[in-house]
SESE-301687 format. One record per residue (C-alpha): x negated, y, z; residue in one letter. Coordinates in pm, whole numbers, plus 50000, padded with zeros to 5 digits. Example, Ala and Ser with C-alpha at 12.3 -4.5 7.8 and 13.67 -1.06 7.14 Angstrom:
BEGIN
487704955050780A486334989450714S
# end
This chain:
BEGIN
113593029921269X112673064021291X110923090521534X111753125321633X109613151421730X109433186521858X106483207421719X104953236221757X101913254721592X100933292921673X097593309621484X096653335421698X093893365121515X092093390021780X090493412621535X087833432721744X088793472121569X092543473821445X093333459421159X095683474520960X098283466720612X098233429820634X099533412020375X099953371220454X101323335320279X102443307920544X102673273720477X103933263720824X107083248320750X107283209720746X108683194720403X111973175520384X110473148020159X112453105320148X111363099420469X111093132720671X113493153220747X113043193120899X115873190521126X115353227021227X112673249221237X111513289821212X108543303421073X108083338321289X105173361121380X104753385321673X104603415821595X107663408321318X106373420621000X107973451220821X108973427320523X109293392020472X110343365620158X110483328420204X110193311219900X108563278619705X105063273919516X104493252419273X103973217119423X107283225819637X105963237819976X107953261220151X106093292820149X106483325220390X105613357920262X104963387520528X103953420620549X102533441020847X102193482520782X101203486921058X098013490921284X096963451621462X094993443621749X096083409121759X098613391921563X100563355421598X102143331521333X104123309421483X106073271921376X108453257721602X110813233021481X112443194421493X111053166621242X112653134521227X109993107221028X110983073320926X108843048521026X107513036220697X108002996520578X104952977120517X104992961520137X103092941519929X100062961519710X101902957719346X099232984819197X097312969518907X093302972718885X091963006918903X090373004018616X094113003018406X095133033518560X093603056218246X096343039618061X098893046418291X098093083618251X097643082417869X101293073917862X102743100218117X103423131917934X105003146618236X103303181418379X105963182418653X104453196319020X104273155119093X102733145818749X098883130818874X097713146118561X097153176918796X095283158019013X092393140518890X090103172418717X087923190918901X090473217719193X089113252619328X087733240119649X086653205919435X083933204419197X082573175319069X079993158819286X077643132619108X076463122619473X080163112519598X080583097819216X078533072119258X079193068719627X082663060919496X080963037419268X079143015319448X082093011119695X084822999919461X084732963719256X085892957318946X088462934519087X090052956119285X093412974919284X093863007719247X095473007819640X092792979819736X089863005919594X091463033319796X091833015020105X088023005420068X087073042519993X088953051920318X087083028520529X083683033820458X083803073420471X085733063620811X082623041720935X079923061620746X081263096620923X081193112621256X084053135721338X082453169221427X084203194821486X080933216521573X079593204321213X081573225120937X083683253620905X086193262520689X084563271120402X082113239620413X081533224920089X082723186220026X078913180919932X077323194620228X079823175920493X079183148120219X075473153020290X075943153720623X078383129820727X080023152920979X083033170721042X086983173921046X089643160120817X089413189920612X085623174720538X086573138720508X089553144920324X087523164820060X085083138020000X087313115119950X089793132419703X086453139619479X085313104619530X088673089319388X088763115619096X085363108919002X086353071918928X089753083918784X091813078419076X094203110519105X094133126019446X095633154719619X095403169219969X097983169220289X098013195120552X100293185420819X101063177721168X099613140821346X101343130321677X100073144921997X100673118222247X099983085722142X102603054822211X101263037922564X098153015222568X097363033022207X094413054222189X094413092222052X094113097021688X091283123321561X092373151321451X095593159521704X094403192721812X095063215221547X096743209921143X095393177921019X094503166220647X094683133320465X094953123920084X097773112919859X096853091419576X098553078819247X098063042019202X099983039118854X103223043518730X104643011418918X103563015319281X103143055419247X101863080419521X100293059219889X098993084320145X096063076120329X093973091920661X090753083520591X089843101720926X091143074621148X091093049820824X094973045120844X097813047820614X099893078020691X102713069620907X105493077921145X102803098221319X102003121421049X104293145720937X103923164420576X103753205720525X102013208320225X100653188619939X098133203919694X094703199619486X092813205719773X092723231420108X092913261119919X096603251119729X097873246720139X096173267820389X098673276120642X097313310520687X096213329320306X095953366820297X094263405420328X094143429920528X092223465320612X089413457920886X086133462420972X084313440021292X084683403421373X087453388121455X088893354021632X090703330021514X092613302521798X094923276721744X097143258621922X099483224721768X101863201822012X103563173221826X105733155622119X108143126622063X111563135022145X
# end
């Protein structure tokens, strides 16, 4: 079984005096991963820019590289495409304890983008936290699998925070929405990739799309209105990478659909650049994810 969906996303800027010599990296485009499939799909802005390269990072998201010479009042980048996701099959948890899992990575000499040894260290946007350590502590048992300990992780971040999207910005701190216990995915996310590291769990982050319109009698998931986040973690060399929303405390699914994997927000920010400008300036955003 498998879904299809149309999406689009457009990031609109309104910068307040011209802005002028942009320089900008997209990650926009939707991965084709086992699983997903891009079925079609464009990565554009309005004005066009006066020179573009479409490339690859590191952790093998598809990256867009423009340039704007030119003087900008307002400028748009701009996703539409066709994703078909395969509804995932439900196994059995065949991770071992949680505790094993140092073992697992003493024997993996891999570096590779998917290696988890670049994963469980402290990330740009993730320092350690000795609050969310022992958080992460007290919630996991020693009996419990390296999924089972995520899983439990997920849930009580999910029933210990509120989703605010007045609470945080972009540039909020895991500690402070820790602190908190208020904001987006971006927040949640955050706490809980430095609450798996800090009891040697390797985590990354996902930016990607979640399904707009929910299937009849289902309610809407958190986070539909704009990019959403959730984790990815490595549960030993056996059972491998699970991804997990701990915003609506969920295992990623057919409704999710992957643009970006990284450390944390700052390896997949759709929007990354510089430009010449002086004044404010206002950011919108707009995401539809509709089943075909």
């Amino acid at each position: 079984m498998s879904q299809t969906y149309d999406i689009s996303l457009k990031i609109t800027y309104e910068y307040a005096s011209p802005a002028g010599a942009s320089r900008t990296l997209l990650r926009m485009l939707p991965r084709d991963l086992p699983g997903q499939q891009l079925i079609s799909g464009r990565v554009s802005a309005s004005p066009a820019p006066n020179w573009r390269r479409d490339g690859m990072d590191f952790f093998g998201n598809p990256t867009c590289e423009m340039a704007h010479d030119m003087r900008l009042s307002e400028i748009t980048f701009a996703f539409a495409g066709r994703v078909r996701r395969a509804r995932p099959i439900a196994g059995l948890d065949l991770s071992g304890s949680w505790q094993a899992l140092a073992q697992d990575l003493a024997a993996l000499r891999s570096i590779a983008p998917e290696s988890p040894h670049h994963f469980l260290g402290p990330s740009p946007r993730l320092p350690a936290a000795p609050e969310i350590a022992a958080f992460a502590r007290e919630t996991v048992t020693e009996a419990m699998s390296a999924q089972a300990a995520v899983e439990a992780i997920s849930a009580r971040l999910h029933a210990d925070f509120a989703f605010d999207p007045e609470a945080t910005e972009v540039t909020t701190t895991a500690i402070e929405a820790f602190r908190a216990r208020r904001g987006v995915c971006q927040d949640i996310s955050h706490v809980m990739i430095t609450a798996l590291r800090a009891v040697g769990i390797p985590a990354g982050y996902v930016s990607g799309f979640l399904r707009t319109l929910p299937p009849e009698g289902q309610p809407r998931l958190e986070g539909a209105d704009a990019m959403h986040a959730w984790v990815r973690a490595w549960c030993g060399a056996e059972t491998g990478w699970i991804e997990i929303d701990p915003t609506n405390d969920m295992l990623a699914g057919a409704d999710h659909v992957t643009v970006a994997y990284g450390r944390d927000y700052s390896d997949v920010a759709p929007t990354r650049g510089s430009l010449r400008s002086e004044g404010s300036h206002v950011t919108t955003h707009q995401v539809d994810v509709v089943p075909v």
